[in-house]
VOPAGU-2260 file (C-alpha; in pm, 1 decimal, decimal comma):
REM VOPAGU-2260
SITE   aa  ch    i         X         Y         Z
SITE  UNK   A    0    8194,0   14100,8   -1940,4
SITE  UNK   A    1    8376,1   13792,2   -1880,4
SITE  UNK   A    2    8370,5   13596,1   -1552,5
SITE  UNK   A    3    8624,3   13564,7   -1346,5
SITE  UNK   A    4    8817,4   13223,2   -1333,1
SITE  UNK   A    5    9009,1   13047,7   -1081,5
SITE  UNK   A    6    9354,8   13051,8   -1113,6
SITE  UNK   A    7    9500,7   12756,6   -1227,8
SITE  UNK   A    8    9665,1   12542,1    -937,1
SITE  UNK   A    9    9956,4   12326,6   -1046,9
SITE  UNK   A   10    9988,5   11971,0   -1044,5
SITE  UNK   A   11   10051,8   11779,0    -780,4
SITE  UNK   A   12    9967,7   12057,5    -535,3
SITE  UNK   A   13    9627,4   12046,2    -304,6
SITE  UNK   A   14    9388,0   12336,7    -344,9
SITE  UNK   A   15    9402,5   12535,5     -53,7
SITE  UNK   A   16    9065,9   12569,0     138,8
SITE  UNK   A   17    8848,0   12868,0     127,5
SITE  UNK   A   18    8586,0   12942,5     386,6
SITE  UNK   A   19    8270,9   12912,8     170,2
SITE  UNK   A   20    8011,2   13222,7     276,6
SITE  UNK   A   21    7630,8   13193,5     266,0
SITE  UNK   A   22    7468,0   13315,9     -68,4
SITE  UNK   A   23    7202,6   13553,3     -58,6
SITE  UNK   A   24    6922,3   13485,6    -361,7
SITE  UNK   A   25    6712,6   13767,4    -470,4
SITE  UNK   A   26    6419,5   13576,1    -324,1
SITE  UNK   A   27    6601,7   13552,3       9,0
SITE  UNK   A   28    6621,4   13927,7      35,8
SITE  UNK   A   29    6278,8   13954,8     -92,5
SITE  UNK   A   30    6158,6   13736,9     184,5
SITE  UNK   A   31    6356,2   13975,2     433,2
SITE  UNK   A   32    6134,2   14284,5     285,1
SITE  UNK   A   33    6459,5   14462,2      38,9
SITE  UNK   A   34    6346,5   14489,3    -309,2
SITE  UNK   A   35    6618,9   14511,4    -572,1
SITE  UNK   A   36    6525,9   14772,7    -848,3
SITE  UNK   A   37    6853,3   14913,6    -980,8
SITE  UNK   A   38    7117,7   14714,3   -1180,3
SITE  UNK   A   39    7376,4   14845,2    -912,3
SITE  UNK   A   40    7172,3   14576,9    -661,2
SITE  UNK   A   41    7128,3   14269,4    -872,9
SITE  UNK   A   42    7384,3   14029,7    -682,6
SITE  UNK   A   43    7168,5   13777,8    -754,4
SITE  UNK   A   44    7347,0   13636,4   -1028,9
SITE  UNK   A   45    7681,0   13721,4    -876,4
SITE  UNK   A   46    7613,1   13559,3    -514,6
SITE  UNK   A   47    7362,6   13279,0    -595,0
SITE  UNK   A   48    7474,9   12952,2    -721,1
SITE  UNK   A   49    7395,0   12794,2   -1054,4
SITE  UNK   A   50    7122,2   12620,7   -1130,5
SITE  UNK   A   51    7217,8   12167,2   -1171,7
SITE  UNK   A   52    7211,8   12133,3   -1548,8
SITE  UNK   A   53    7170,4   12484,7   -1672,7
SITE  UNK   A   54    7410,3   12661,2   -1898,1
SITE  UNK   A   55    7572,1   12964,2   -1780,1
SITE  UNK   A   56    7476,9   13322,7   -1857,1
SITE  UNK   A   57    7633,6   13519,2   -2082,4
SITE  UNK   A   58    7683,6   13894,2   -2107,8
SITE  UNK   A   59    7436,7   13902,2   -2341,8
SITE  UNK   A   60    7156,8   13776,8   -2113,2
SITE  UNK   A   61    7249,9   13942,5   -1838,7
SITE  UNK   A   62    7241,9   14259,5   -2064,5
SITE  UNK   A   63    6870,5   14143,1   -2193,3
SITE  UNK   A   64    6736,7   14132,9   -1829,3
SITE  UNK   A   65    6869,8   14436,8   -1712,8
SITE  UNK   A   66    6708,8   14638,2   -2008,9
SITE  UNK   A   67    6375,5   14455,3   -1913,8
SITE  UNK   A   68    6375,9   14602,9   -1555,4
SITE  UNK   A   69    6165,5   14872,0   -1549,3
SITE  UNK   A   70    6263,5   15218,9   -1343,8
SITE  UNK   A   71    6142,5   15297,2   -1044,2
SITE  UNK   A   72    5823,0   15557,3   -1079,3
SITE  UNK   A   73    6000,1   15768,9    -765,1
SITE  UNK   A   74    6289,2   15764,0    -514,0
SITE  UNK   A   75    6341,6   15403,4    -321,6
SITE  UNK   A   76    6299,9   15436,2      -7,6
SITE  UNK   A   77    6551,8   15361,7     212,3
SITE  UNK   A   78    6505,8   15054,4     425,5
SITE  UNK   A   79    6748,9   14949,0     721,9
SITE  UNK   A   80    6934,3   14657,7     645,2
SITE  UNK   A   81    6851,3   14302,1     776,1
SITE  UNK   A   82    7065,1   14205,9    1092,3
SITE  UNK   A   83    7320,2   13965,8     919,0
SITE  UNK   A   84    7387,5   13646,4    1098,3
SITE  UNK   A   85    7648,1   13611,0    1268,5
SITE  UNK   A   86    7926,5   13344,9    1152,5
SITE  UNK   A   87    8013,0   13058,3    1388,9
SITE  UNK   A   88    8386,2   13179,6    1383,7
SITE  UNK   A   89    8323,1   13566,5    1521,3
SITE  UNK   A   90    8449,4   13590,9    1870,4
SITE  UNK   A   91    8193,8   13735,8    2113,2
SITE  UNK   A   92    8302,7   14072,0    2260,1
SITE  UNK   A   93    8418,9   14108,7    2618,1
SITE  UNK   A   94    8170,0   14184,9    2876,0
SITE  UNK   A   95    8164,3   14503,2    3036,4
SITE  UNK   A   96    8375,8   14525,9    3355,3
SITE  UNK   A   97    8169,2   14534,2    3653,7
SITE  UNK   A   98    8263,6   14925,0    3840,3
SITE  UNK   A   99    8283,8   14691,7    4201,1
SITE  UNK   A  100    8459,6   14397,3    4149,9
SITE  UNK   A  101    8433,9   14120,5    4412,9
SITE  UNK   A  102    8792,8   14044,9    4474,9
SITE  UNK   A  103    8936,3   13706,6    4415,9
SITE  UNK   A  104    9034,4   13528,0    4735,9
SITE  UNK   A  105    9450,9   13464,0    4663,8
SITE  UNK   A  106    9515,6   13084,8    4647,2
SITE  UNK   A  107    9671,6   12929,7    4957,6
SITE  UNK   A  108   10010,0   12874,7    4882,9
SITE  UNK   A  109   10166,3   12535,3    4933,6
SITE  UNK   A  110   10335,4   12464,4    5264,5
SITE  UNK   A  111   10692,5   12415,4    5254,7
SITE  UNK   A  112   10841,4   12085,7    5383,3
SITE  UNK   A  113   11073,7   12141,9    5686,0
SITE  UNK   A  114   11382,6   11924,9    5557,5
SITE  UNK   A  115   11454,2   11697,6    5844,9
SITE  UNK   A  116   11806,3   11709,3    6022,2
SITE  UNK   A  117   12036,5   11437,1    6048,5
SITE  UNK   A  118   12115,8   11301,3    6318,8
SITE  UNK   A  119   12437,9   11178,2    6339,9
SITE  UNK   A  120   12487,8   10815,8    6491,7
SITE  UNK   A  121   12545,8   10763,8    6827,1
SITE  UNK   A  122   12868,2   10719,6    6951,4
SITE  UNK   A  123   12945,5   10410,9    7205,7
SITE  UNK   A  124   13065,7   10607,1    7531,5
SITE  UNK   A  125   13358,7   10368,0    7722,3
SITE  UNK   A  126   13210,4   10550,2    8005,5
SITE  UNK   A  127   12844,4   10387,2    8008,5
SITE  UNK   A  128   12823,7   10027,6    8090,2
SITE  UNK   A  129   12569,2    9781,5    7844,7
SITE  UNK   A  130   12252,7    9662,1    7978,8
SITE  UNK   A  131   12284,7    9351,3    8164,7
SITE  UNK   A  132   12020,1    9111,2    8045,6
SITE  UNK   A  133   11924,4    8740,8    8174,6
SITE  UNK   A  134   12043,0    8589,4    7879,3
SITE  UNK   A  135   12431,8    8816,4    7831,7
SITE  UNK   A  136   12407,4    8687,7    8194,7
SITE  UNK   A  137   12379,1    8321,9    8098,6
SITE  UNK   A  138   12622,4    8350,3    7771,3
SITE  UNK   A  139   12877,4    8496,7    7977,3
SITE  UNK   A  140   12800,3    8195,8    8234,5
SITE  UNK   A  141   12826,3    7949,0    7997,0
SITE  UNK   A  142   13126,8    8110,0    7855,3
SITE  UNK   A  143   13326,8    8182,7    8136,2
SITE  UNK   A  144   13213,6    7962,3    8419,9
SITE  UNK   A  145   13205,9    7608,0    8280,0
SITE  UNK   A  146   12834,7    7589,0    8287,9
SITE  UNK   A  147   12611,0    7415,5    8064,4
SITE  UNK   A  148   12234,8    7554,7    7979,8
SITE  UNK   A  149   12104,4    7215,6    8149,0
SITE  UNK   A  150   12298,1    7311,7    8517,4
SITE  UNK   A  151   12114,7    7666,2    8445,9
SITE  UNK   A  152   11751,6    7506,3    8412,3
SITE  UNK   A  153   11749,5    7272,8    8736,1
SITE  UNK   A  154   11889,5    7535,3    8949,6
SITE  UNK   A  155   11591,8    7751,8    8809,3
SITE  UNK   A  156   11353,2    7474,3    8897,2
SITE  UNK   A  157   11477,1    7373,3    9214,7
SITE  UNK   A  158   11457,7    7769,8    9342,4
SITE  UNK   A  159   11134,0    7687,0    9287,3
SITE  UNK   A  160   11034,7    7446,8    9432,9
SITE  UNK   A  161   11218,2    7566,3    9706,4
SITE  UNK   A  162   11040,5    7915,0    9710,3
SITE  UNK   A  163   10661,8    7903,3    9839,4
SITE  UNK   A  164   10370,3    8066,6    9690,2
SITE  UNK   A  165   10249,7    8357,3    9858,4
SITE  UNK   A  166    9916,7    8326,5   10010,4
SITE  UNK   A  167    9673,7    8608,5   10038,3
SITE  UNK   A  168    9388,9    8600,8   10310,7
SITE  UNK   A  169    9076,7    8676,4   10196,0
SITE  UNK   A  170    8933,7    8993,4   10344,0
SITE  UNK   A  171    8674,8    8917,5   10587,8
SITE  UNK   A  172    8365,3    9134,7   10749,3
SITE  UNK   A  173    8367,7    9142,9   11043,2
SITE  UNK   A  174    8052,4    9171,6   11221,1
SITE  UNK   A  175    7998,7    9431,1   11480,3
SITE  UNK   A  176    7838,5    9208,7   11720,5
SITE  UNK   A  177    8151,2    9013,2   11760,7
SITE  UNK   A  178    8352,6    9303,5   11903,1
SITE  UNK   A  179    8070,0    9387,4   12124,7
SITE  UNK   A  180    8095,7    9032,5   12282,1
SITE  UNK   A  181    8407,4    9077,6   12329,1
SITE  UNK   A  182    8401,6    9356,6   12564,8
SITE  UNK   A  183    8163,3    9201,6   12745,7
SITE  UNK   A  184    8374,4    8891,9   12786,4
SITE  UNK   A  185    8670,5    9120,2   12880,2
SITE  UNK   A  186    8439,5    9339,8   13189,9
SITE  UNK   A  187    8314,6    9010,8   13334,5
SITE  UNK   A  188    8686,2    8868,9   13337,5
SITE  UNK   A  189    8794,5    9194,6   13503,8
SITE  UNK   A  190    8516,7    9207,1   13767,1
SITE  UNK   A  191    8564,4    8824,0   13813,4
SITE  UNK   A  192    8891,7    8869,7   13873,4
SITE  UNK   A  193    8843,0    9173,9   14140,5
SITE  UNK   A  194    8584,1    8978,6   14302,3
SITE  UNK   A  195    8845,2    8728,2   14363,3
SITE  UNK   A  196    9089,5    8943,7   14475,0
SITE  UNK   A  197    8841,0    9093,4   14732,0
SITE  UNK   A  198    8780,0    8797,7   14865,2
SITE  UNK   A  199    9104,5    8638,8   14898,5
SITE  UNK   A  200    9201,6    9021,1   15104,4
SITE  UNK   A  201    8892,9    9019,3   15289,9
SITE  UNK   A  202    8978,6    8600,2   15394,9
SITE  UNK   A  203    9364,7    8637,3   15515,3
SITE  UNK   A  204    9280,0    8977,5   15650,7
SITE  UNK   A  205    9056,6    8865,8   15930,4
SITE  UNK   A  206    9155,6    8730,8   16247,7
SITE  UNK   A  207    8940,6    8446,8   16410,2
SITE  UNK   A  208    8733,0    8715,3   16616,5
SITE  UNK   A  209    8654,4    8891,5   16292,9
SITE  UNK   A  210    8495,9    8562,0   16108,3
SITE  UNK   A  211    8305,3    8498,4   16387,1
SITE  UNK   A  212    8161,7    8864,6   16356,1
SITE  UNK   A  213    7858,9    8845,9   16050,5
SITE  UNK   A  214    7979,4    9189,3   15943,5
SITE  UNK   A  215    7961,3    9364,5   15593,5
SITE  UNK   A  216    8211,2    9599,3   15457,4
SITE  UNK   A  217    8115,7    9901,0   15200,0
SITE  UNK   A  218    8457,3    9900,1   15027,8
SITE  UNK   A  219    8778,9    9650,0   15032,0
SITE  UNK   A  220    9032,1    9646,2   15293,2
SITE  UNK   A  221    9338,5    9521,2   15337,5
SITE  UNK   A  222    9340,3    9438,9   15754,3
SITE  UNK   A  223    9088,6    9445,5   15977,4
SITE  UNK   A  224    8983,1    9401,1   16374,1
SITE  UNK   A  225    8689,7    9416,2   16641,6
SITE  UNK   A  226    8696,9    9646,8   16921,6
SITE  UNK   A  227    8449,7    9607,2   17177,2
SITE  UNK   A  228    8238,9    9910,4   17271,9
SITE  UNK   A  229    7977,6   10013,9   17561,1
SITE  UNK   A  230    7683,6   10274,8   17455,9
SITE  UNK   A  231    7737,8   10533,1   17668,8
SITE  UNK   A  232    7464,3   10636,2   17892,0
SITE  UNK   A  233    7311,7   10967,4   18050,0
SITE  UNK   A  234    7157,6   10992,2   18352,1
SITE  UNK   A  235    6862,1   11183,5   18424,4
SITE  UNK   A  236    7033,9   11491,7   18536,1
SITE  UNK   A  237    7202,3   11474,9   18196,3
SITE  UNK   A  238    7567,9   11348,5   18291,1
SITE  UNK   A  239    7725,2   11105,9   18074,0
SITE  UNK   A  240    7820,0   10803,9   18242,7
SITE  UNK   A  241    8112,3   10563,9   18056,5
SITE  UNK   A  242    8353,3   10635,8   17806,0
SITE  UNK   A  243    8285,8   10772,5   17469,1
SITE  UNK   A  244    8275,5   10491,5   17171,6
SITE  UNK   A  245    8462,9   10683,3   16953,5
SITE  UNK   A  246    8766,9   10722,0   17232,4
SITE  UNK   A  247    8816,2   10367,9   17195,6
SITE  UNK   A  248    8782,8   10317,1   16829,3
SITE  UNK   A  249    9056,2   10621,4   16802,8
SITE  UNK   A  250    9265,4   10428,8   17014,3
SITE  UNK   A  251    9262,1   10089,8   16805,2
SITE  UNK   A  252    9315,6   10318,9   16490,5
SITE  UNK   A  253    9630,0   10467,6   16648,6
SITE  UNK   A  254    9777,6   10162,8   16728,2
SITE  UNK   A  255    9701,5   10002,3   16348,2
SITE  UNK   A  256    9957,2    9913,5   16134,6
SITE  UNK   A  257    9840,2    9959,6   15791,5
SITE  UNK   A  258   10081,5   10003,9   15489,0
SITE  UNK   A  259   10066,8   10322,3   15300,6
SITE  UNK   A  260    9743,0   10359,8   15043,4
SITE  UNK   A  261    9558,1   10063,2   15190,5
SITE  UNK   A  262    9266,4   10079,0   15403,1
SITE  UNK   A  263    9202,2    9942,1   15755,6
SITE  UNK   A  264    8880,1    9811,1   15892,5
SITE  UNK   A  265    8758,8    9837,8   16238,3
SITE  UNK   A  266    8432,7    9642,6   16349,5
SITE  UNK   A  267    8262,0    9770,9   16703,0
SITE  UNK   A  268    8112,5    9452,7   16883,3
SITE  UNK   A  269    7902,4    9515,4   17194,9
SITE  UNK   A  270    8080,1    9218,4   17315,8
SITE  UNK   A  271    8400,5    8970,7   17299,1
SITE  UNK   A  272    8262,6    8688,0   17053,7
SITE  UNK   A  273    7948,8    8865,0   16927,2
SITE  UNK   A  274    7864,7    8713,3   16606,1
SITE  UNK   A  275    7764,6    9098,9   16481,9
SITE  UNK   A  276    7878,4    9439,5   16533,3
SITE  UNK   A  277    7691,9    9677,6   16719,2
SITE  UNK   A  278    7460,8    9887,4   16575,4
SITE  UNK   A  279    7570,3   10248,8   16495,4
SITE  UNK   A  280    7325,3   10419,6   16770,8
SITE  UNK   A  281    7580,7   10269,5   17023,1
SITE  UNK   A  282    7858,5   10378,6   16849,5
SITE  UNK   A  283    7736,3   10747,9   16778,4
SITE  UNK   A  284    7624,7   10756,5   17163,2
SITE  UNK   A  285    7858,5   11001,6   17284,2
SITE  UNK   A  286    7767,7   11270,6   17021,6
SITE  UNK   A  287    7502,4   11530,1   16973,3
SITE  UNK   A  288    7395,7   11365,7   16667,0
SITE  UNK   A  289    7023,1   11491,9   16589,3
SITE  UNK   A  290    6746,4   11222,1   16649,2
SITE  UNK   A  291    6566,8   11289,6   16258,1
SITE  UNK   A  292    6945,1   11178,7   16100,3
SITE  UNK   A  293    6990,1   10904,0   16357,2
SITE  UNK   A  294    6644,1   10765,3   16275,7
SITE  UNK   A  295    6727,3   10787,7   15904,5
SITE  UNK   A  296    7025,5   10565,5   15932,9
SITE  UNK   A  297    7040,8   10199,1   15820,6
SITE  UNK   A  298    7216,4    9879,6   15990,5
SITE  UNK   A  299    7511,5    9851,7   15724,9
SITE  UNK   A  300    7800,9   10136,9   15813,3
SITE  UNK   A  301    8190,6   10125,8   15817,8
SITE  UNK   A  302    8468,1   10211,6   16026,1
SITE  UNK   A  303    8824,7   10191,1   15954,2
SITE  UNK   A  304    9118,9   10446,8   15868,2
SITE  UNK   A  305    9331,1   10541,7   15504,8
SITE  UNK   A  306    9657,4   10543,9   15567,1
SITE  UNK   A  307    9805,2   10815,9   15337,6
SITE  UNK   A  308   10001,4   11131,0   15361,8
SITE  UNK   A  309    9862,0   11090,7   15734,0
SITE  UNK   A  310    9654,9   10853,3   15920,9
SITE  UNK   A  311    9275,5   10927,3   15827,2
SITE  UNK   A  312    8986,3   10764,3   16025,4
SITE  UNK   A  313    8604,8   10764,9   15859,5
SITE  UNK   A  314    8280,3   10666,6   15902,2
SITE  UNK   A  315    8068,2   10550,9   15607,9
SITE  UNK   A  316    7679,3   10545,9   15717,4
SITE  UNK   A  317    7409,7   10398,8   15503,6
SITE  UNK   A  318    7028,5   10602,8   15491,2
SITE  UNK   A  319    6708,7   10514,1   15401,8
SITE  UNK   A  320    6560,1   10880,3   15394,6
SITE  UNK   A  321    6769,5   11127,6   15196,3
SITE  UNK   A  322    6624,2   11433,9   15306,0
SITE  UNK   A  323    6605,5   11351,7   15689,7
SITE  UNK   A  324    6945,2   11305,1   15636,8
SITE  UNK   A  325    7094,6   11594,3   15385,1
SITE  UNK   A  326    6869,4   11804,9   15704,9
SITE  UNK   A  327    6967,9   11647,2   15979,5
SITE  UNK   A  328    7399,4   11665,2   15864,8
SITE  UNK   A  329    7331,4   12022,4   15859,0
SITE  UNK   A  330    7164,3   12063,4   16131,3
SITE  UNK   A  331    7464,0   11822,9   16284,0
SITE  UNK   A  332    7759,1   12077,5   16161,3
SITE  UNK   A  333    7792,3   12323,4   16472,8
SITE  UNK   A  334    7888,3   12015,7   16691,7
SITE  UNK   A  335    8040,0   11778,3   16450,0
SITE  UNK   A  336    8428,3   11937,1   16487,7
SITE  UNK   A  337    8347,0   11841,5   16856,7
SITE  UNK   A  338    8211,6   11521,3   16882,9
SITE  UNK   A  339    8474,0   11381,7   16660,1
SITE  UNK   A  340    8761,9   11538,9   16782,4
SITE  UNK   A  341    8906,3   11199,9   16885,4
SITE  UNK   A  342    8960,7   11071,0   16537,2
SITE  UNK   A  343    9040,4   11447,2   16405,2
SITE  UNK   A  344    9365,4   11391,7   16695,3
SITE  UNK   A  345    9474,6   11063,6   16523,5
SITE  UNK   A  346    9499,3   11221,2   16206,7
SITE  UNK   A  347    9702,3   11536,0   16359,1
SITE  UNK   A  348    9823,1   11462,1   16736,8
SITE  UNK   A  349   10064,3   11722,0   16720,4
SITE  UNK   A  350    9802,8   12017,1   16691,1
SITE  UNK   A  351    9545,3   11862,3   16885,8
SITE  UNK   A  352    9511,4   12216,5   17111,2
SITE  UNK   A  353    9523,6   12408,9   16762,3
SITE  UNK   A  354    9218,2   12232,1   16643,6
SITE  UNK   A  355    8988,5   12239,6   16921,6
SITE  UNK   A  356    9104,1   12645,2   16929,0
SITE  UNK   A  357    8968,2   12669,0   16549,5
SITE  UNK   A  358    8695,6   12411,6   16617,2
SITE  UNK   A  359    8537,2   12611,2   16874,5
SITE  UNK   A  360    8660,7   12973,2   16734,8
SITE  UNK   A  361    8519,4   12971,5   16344,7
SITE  UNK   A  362    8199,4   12948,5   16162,3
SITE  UNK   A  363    8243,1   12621,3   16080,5
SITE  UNK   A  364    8188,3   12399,9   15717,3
SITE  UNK   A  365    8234,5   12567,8   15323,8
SITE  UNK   A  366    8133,7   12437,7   15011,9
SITE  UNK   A  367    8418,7   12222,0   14843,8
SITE  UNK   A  368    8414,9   11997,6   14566,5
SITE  UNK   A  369    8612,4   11655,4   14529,3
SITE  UNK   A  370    8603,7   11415,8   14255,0
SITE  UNK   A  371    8293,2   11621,9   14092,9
SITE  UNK   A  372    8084,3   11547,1   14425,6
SITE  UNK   A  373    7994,2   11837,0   14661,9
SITE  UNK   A  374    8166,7   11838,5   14973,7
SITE  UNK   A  375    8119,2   12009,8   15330,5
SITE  UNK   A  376    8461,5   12099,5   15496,0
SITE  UNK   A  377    8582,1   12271,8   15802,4
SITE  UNK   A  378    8954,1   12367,3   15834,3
SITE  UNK   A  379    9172,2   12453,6   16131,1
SITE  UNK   A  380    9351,1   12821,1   16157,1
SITE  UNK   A  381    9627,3   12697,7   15982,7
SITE  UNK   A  382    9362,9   12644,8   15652,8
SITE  UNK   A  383    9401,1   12240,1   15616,9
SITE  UNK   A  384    9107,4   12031,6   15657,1
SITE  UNK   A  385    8989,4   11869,5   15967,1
SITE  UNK   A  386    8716,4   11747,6   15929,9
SITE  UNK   A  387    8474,2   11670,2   15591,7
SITE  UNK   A  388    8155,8   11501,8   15468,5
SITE  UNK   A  389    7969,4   11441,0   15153,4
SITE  UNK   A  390    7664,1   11239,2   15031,6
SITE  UNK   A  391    7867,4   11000,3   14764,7
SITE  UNK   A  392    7479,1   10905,7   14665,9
SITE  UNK   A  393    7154,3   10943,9   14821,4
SITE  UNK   A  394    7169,3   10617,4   15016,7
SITE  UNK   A  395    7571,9   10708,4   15153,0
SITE  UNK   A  396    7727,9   10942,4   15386,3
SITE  UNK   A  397    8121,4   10979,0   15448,9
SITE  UNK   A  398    8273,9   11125,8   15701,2
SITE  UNK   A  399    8652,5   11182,8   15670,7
SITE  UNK   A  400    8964,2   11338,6   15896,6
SITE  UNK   A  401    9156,3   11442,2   15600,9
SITE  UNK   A  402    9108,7   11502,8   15220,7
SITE  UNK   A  403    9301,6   11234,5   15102,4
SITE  UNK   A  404    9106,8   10977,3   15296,2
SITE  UNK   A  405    8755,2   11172,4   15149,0
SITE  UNK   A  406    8893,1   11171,2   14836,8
SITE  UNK   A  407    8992,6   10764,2   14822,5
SITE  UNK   A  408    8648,8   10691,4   14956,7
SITE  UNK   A  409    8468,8   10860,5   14729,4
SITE  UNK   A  410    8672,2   10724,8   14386,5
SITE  UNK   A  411    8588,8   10382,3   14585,4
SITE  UNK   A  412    8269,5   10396,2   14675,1
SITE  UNK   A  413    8206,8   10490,5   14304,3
SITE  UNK   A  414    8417,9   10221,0   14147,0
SITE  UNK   A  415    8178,6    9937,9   14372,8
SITE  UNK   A  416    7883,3   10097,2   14253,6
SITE  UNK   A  417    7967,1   10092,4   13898,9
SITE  UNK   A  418    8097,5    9726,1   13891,2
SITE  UNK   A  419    7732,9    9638,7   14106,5
């Protein structure tokens, strides 16, 4: 049996390459446990590669050895064949798909670019008028109006100079004490200034007899005069002998001439060109006055008349006990309508029957108030009032004809004591 040869390649042509495979030796498979007993497994020869230096078989070698093999003494026994190796260019096999896949999140696809409009140039509108700037102001100037940039630059700098910086006052704080001073400046200029005034009335108001007389008044007036009085006395059977005090002061208030809202002061004097004014015992001598309120009284009273809506005569008294005297006015009440019925008829001469008719007729006095200050008052039948009284403080009494006058003399009375 002749080997096979290669077939000849031409010259000038490059052998082609063949993938050589790995050559098993009997000694290889022997080392892998497969014995080779039959002639149909010697591959030996056939796979393995020759020998450096050695000649090659020929058949009738290979037909030597194969007589010399001796037969197997029973069947071979079957052996599984040796896991071949696996060449370098065998593709793996696929792996098994899984039953559940886990699907795949899709790629995000690209945005799209927006393609930006045009926009088309804008158009100069005849209607709309350019910007005016400083400088197409000074061009046109220069152009137009025959002036140079120099003429432009000292007008600027002599506006200014001309023009003044503005100046900013610093903010100040003001300390509280400084506003309190001046309200205290402003009350003594106003009470300085009524003081005055007071005066300067009381001065020009007086005739000679009446700065002679030592006499203090409760409250400003704007005139003033004496009258000259005689206590009048009782005898012991009880008769009153002389004329009643208060006739004569009514009198000299009927005959005053005092201007509208202004008061007029009358001073009693037991005498012409007594340098005081009598005290008020004399003066109350002709009433039924009780002797607790009488003893209560102090040296400093007022008489005088507010001329108003009509002419209304009072009597300010001055105590020094405040309950003798709240007791002693009440007590006082069922005879007061009487014993003053001479000033009640200068305030209403035309009714002067009417009054002594309700004086003598009614109860008597009702609770009023006037300028927040309780107030006694007794009206006629006709339902004005005749006759009032009130306690303007503890220390003063005021006796009035008609409200308006009780009314003025208390706002006054208050306005004194507040600026004392």
């Amino acid at each position: 049996m002749e080997p096979n040869k290669p077939d000849q390649i031409p010259q000038g042509s490059q052998e082609p390459a063949v993938p050589q495979e790995p050559k098993n030796t009997n000694a290889d498979l022997h080392a892998e446990g497969i014995d080779i007993v039959g002639t149909s497994m010697a591959l030996d020869n056939e796979f393995s590669k020759p020998e450096t230096g050695a000649a090659p078989e020929g058949p009738e070698t290979l037909a030597e050895e194969a007589e010399a093999i001796p037969e197997p003494a029973g069947p071979i026994a079957e052996k599984a064949p040796a896991p071949s190796p696996m060449p370098e260019n065998v593709k793996q096999p696929a792996p098994t798909p899984i039953s559940n896949p886990v699907p795949t999140p899709a790629p995000t696809p690209a945005p799209t670019p927006i393609p930006e409009e045009k926009k088309e140039p804008l158009k100069n509108d005849p209607s709309i008028k350019p910007l005016r700037t400083f400088k197409s102001d000074a061009e046109e100037a220069v152009r137009y109006g025959n002036v140079s940039k120099a003429d432009m630059v000292l007008a600027e700098q002599r506006r200014r100079e001309a023009s003044s910086p503005v100046q900013y006052a610093a903010n100040k704080k003001t300390s509280p004490g400084i506003y309190i001073g001046i309200i205290v400046l402003i009350i003594v200029a106003l009470s300085g200034g009524w003081y005055y005034w007071f005066a300067s009335t009381q001065e020009t108001a007086q005739s000679p007899a009446v700065k002679a007389v030592a006499a203090k008044t409760i409250i400003p007036y704007a005139k003033a005069a004496t009258v000259t009085i005689a206590p009048k006395a009782i005898d012991l059977t009880g008769k009153s002998e002389g004329v009643d005090p208060l006739e004569i002061i009514a009198a000299k208030l009927s005959a005053s001439t005092a201007s509208v809202g202004s008061v007029f002061a009358l001073i009693p004097v037991a005498s012409a060109g007594a340098a005081s004014q009598a005290p008020i015992a004399d003066v109350l001598s002709g009433t039924h006055i009780p002797s607790r309120l009488l003893r209560s009284l102090g040296s400093d009273y007022m008489i005088g008349a507010y001329a108003y809506d009509v002419q209304g005569p009072f009597i300010i008294l001055k105590d020094t006990f405040f309950q003798n005297a709240f007791s002693g006015m009440l007590e006082w009440e069922k005879n007061m309508a009487g014993d003053f019925m001479p000033l009640i008829r200068v305030s209403y001469p035309d009714a002067a029957a009417g009054i002594a008719l309700a004086a003598t007729s009614t109860a008597g006095f009702e609770d009023k108030v006037m300028s927040n200050i309780d107030v006694r008052a007794q009206k006629d039948a006709s339902g004005r009032i005749i006759l009032a009284y009130a306690f303007a403080d503890k220390d003063t009494i005021v006796i009035a004809t008609s409200e308006s006058a009780l009314r003025y003399l208390l706002d006054r009375i208050l306005q004194v004591r507040t600026i004392q």
